[in-house]
mmCIF file of the N, C-alpha and C atoms, coordinates in Angstrom:
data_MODEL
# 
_entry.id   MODEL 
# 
loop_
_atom_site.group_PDB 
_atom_site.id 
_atom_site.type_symbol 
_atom_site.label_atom_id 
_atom_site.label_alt_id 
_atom_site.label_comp_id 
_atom_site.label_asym_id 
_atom_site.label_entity_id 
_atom_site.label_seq_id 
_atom_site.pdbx_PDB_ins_code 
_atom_site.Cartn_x 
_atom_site.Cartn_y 
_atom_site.Cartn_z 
_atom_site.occupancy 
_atom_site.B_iso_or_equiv 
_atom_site.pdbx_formal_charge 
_atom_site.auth_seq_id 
_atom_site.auth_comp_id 
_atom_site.auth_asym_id 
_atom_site.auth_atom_id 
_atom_site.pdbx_PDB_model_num 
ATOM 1   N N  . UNK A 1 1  ? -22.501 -20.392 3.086   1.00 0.00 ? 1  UNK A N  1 
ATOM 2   C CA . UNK A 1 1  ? -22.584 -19.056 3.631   1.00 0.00 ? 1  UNK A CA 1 
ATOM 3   C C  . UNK A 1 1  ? -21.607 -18.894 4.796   1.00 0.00 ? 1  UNK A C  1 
ATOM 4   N N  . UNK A 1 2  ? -21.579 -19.494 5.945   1.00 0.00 ? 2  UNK A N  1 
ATOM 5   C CA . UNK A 1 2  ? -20.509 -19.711 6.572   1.00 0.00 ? 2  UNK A CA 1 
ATOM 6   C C  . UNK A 1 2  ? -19.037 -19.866 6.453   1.00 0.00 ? 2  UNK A C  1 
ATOM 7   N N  . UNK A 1 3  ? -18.843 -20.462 5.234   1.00 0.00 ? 3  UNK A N  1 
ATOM 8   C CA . UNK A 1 3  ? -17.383 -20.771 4.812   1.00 0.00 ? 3  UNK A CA 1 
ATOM 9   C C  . UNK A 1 3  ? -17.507 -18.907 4.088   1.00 0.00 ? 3  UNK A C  1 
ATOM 10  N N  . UNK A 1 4  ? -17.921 -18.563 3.362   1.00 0.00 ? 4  UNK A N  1 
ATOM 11  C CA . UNK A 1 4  ? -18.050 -17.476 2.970   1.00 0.00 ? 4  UNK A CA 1 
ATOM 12  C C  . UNK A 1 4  ? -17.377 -16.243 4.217   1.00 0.00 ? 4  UNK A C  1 
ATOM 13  N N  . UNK A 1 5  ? -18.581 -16.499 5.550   1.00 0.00 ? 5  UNK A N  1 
ATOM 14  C CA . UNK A 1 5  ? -18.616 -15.496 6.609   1.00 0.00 ? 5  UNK A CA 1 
ATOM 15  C C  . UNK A 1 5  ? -17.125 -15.430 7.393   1.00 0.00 ? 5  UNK A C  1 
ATOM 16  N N  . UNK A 1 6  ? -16.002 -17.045 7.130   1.00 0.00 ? 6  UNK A N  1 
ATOM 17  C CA . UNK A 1 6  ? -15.153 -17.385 7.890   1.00 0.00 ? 6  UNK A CA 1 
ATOM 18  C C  . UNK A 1 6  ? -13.759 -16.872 7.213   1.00 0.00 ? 6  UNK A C  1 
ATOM 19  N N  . UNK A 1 7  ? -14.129 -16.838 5.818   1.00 0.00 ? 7  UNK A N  1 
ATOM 20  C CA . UNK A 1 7  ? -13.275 -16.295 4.864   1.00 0.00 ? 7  UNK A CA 1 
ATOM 21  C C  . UNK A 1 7  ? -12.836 -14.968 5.203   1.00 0.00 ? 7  UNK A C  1 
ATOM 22  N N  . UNK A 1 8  ? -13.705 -14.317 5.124   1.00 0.00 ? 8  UNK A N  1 
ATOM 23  C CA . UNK A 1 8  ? -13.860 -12.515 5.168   1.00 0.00 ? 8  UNK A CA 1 
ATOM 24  C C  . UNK A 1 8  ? -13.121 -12.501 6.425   1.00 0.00 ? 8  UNK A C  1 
ATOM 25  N N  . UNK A 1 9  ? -13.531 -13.378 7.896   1.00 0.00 ? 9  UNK A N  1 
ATOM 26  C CA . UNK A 1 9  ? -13.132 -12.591 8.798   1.00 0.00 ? 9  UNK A CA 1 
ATOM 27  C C  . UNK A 1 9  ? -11.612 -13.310 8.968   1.00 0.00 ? 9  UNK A C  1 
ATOM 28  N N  . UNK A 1 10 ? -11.276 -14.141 7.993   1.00 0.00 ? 10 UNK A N  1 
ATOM 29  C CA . UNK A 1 10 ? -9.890  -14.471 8.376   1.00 0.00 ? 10 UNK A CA 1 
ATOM 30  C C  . UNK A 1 10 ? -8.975  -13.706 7.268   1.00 0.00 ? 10 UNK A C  1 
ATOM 31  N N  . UNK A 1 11 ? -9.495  -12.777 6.498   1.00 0.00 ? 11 UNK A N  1 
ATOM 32  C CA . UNK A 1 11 ? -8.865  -12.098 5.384   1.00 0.00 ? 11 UNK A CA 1 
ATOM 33  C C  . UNK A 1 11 ? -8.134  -10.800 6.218   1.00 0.00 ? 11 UNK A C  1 
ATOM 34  N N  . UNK A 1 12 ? -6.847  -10.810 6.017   1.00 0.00 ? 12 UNK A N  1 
ATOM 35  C CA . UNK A 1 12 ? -5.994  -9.981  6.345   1.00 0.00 ? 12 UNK A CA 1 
ATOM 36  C C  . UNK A 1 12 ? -5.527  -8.383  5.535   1.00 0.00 ? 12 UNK A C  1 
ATOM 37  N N  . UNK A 1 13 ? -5.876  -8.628  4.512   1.00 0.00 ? 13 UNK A N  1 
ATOM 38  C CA . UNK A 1 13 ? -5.347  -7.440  3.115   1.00 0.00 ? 13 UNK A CA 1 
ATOM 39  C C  . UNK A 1 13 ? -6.084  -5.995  3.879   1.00 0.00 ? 13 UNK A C  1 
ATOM 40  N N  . UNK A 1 14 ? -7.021  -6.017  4.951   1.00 0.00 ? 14 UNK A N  1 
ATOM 41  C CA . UNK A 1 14 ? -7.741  -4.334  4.722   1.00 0.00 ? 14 UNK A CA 1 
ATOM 42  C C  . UNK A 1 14 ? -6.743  -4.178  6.053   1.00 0.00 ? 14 UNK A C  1 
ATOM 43  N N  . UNK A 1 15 ? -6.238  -4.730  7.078   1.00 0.00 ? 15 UNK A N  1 
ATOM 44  C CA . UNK A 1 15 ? -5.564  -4.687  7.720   1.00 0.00 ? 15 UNK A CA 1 
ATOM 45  C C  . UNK A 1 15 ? -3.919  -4.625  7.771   1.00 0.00 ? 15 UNK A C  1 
ATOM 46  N N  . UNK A 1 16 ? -3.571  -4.538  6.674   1.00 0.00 ? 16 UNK A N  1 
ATOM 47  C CA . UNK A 1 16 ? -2.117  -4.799  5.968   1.00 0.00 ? 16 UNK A CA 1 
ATOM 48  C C  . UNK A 1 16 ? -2.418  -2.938  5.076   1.00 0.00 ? 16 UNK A C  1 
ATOM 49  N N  . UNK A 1 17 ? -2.989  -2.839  4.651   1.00 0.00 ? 17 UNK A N  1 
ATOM 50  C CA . UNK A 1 17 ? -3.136  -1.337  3.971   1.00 0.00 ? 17 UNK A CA 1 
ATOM 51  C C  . UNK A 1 17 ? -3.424  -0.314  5.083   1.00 0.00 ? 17 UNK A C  1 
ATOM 52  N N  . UNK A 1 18 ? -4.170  -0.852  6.298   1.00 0.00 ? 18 UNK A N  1 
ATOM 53  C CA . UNK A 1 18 ? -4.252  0.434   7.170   1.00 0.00 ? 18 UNK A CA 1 
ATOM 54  C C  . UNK A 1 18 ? -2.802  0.567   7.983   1.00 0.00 ? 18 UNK A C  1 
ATOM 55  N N  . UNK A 1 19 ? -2.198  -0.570  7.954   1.00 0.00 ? 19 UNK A N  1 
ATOM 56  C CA . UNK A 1 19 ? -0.750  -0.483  8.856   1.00 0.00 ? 19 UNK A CA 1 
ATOM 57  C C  . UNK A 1 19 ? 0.289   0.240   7.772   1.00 0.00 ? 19 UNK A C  1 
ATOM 58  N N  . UNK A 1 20 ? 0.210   0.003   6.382   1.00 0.00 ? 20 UNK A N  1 
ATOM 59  C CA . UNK A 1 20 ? 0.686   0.528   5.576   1.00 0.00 ? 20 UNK A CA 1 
ATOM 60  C C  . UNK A 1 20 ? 0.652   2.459   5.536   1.00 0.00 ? 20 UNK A C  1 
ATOM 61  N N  . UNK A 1 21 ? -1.149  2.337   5.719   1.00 0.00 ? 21 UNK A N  1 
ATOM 62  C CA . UNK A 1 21 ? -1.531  3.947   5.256   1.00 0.00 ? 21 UNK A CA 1 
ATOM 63  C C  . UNK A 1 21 ? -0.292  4.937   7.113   1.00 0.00 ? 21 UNK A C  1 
ATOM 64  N N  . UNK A 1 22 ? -0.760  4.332   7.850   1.00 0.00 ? 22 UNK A N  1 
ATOM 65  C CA . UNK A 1 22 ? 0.132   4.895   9.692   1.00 0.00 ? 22 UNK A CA 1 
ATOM 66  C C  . UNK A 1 22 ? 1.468   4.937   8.582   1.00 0.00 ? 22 UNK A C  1 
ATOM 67  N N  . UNK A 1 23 ? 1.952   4.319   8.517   1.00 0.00 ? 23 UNK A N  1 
ATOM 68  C CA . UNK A 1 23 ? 3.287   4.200   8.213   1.00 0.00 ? 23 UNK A CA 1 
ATOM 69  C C  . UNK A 1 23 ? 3.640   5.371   7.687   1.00 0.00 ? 23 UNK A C  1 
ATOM 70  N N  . UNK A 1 24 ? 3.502   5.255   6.381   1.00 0.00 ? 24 UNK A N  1 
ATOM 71  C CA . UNK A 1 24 ? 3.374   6.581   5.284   1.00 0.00 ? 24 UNK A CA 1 
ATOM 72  C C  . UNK A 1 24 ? 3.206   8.156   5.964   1.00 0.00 ? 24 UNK A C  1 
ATOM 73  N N  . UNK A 1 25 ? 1.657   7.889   7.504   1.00 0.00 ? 25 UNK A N  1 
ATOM 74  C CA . UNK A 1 25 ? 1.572   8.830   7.956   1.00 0.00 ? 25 UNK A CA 1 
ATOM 75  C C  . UNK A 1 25 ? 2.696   9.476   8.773   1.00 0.00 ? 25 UNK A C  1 
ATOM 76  N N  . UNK A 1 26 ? 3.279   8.303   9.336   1.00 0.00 ? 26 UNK A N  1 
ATOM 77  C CA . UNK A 1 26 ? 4.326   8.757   10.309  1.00 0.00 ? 26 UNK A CA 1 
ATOM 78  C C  . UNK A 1 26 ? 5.475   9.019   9.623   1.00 0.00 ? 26 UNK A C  1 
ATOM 79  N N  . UNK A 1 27 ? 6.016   8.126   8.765   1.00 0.00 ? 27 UNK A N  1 
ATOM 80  C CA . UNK A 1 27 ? 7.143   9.204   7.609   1.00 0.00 ? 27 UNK A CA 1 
ATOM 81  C C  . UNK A 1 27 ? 6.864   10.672  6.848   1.00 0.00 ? 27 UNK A C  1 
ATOM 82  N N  . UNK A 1 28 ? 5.958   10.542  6.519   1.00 0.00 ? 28 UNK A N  1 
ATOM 83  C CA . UNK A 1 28 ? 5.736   12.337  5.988   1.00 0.00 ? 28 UNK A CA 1 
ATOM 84  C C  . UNK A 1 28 ? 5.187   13.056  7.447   1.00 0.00 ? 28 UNK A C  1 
ATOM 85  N N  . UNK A 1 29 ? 5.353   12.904  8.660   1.00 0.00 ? 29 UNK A N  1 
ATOM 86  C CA . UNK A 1 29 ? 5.609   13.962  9.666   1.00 0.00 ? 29 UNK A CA 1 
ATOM 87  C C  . UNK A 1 29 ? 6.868   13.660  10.167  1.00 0.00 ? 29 UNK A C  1 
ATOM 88  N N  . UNK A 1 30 ? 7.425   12.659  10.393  1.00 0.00 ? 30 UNK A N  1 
ATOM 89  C CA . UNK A 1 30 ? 8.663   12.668  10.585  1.00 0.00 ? 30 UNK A CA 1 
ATOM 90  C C  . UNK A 1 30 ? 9.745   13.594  9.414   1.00 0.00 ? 30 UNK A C  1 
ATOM 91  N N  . UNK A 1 31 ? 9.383   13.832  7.877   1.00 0.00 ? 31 UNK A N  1 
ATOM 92  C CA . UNK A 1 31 ? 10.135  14.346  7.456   1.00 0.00 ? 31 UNK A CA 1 
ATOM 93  C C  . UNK A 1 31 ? 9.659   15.725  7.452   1.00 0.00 ? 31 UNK A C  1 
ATOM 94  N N  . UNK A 1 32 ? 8.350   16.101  7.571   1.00 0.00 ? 32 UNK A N  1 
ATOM 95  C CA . UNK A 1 32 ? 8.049   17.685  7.822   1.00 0.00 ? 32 UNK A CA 1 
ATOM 96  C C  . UNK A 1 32 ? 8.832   18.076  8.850   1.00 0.00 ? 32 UNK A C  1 
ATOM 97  N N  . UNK A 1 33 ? 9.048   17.094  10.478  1.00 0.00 ? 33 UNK A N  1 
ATOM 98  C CA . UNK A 1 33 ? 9.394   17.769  11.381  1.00 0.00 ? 33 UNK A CA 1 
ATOM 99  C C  . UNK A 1 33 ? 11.185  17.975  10.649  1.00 0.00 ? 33 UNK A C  1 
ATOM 100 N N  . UNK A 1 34 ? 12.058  17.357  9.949   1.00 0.00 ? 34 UNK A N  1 
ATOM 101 C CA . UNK A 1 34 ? 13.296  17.302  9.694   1.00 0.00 ? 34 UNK A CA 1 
ATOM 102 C C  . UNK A 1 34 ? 13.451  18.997  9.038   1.00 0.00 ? 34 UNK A C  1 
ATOM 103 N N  . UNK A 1 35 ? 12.512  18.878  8.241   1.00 0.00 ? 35 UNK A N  1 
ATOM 104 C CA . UNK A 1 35 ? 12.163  19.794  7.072   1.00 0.00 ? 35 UNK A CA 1 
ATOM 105 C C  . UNK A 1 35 ? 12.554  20.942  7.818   1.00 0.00 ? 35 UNK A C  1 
ATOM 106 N N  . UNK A 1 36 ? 11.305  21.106  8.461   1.00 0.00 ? 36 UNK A N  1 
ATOM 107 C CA . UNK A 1 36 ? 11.172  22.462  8.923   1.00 0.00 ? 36 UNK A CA 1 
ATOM 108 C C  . UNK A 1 36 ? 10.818  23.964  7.871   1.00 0.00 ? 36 UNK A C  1 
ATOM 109 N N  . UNK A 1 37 ? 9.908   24.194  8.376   1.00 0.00 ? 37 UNK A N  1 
ATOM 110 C CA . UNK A 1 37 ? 9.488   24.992  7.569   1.00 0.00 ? 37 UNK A CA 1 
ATOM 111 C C  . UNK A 1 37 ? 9.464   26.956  7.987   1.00 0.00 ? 37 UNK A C  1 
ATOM 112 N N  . UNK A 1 38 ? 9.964   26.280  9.603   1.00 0.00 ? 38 UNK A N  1 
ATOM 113 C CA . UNK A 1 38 ? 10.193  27.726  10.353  1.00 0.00 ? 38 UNK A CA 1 
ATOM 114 C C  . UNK A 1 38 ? 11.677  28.803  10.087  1.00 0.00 ? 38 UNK A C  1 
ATOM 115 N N  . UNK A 1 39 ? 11.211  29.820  10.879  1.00 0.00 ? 39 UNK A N  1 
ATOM 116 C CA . UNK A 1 39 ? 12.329  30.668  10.259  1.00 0.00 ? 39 UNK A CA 1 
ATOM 117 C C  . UNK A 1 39 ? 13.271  30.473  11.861  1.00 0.00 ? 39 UNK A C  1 
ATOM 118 N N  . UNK A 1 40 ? 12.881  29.197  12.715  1.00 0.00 ? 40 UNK A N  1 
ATOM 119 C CA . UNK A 1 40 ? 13.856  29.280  14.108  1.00 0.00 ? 40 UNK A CA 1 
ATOM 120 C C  . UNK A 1 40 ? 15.047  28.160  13.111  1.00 0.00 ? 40 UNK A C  1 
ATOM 121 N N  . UNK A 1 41 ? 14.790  27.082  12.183  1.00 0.00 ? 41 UNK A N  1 
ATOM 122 C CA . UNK A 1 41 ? 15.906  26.912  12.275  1.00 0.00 ? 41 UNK A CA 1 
ATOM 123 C C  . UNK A 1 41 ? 15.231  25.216  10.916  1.00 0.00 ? 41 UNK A C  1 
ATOM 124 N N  . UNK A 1 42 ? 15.909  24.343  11.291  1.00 0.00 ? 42 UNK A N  1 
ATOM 125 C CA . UNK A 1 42 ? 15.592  23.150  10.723  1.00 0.00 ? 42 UNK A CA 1 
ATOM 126 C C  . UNK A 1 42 ? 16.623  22.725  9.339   1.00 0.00 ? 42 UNK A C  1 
ATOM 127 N N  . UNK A 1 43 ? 16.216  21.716  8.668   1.00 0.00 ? 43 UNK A N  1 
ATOM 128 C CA . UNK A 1 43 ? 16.959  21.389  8.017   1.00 0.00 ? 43 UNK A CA 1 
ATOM 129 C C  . UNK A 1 43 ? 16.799  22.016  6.915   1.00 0.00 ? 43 UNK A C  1 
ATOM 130 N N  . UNK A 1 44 ? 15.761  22.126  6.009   1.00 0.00 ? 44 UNK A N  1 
ATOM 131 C CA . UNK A 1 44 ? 15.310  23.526  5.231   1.00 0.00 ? 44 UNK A CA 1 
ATOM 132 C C  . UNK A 1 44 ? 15.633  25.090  4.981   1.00 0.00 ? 44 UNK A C  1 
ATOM 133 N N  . UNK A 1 45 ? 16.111  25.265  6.575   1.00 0.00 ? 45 UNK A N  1 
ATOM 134 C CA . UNK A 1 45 ? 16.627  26.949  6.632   1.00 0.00 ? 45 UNK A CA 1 
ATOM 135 C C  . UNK A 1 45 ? 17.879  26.444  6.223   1.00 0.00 ? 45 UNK A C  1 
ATOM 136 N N  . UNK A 1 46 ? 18.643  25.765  6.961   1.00 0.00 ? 46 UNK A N  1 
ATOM 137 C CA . UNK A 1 46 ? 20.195  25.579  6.934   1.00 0.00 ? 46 UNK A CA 1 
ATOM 138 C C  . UNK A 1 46 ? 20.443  25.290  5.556   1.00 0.00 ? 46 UNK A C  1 
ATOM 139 N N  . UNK A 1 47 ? 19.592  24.606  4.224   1.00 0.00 ? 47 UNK A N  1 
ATOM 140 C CA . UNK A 1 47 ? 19.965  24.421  3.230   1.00 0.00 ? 47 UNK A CA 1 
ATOM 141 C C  . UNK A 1 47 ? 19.596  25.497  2.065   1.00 0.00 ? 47 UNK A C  1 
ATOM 142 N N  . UNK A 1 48 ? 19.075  26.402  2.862   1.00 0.00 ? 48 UNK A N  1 
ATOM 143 C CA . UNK A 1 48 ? 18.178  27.418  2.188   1.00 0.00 ? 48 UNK A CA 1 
ATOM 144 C C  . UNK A 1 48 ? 19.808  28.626  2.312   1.00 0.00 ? 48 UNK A C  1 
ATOM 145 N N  . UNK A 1 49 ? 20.308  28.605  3.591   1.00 0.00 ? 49 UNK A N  1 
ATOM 146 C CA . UNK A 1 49 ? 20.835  29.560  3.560   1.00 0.00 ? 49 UNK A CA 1 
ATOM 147 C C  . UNK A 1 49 ? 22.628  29.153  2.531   1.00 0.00 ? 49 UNK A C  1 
ATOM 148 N N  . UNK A 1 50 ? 23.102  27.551  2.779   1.00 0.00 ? 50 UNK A N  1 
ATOM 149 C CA . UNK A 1 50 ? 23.894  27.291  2.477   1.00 0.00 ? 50 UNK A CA 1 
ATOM 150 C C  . UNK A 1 50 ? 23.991  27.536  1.219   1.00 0.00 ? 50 UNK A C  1 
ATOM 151 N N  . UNK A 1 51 ? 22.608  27.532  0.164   1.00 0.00 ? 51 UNK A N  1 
ATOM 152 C CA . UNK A 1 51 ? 22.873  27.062  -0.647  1.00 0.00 ? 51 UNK A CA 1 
ATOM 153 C C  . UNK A 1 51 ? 22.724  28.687  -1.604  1.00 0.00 ? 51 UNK A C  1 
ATOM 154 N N  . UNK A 1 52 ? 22.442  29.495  -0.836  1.00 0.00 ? 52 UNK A N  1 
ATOM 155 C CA . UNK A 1 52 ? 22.626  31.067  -0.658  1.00 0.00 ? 52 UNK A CA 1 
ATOM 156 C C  . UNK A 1 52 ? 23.962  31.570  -0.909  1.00 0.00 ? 52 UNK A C  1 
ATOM 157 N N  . UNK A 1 53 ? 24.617  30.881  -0.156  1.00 0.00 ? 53 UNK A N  1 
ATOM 158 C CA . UNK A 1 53 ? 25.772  31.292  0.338   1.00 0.00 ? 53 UNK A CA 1 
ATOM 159 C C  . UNK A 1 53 ? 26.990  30.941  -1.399  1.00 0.00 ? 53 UNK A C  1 
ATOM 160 N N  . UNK A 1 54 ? 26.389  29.666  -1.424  1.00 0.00 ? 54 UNK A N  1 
ATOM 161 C CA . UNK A 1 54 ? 27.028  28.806  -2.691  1.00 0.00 ? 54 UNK A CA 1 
ATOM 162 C C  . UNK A 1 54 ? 26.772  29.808  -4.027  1.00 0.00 ? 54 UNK A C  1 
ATOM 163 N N  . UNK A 1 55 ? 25.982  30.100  -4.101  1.00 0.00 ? 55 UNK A N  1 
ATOM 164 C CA . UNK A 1 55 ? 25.240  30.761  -5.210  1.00 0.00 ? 55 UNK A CA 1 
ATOM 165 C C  . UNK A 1 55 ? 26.296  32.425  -5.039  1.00 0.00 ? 55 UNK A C  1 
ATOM 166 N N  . UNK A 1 56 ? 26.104  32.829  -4.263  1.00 0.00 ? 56 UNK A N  1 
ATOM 167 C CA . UNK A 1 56 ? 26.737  34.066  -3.995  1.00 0.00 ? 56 UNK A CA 1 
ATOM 168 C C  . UNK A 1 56 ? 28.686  33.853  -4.049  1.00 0.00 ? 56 UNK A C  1 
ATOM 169 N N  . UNK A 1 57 ? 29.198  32.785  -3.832  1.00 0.00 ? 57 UNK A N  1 
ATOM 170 C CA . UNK A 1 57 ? 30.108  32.760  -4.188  1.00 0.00 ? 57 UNK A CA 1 
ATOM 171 C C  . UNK A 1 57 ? 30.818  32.291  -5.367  1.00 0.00 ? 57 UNK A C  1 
ATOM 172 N N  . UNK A 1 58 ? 29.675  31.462  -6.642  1.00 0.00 ? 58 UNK A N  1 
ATOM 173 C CA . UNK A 1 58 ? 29.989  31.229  -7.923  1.00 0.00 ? 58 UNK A CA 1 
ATOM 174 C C  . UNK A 1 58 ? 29.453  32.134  -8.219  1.00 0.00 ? 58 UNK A C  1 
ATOM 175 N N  . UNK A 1 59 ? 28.578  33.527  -7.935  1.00 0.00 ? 59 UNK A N  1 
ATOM 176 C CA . UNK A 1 59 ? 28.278  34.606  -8.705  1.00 0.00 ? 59 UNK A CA 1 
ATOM 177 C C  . UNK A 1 59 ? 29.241  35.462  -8.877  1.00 0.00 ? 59 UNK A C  1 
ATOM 178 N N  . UNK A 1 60 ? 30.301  35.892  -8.102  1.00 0.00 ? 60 UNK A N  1 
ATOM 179 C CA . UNK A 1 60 ? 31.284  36.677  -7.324  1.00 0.00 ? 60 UNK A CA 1 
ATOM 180 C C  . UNK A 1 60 ? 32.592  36.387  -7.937  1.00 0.00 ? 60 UNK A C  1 
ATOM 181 N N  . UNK A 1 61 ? 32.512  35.202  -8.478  1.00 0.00 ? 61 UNK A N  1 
ATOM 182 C CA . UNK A 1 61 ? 33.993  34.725  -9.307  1.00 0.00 ? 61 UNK A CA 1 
ATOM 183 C C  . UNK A 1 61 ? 33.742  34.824  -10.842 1.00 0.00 ? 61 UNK A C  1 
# 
């Protein structure tokens, strides 16, 4: 029972998935903040408008 109790608490795996799950958390807000989803600006508007712009000038030719 002991070797049992010494096992568990030297088992690392639920502690390796919660450093995993942060991780994951902090990349998908790090790329929302890139994203941007506002109309002040971000990487999202700028590709939103570029790609506006692209479209309007292979329509035009």
């Amino acid at each position: 029972m002991n070797t049992s109790i010494r096992n568990f608490l030297k088992e690392e795996d639920g502690i390796t998935a919660l450093e995993y799950g942060v991780l994951a958390a902090l990349v998908a807000t790090v790329i929302l903040a890139v994203i941007g989803t506002t109309s002040t600006g971000g990487l999202g508007t700028i590709l939103t408008t570029l790609l506006g712009k692209v479209s309007a000038a292979v329509s035009s030719t």
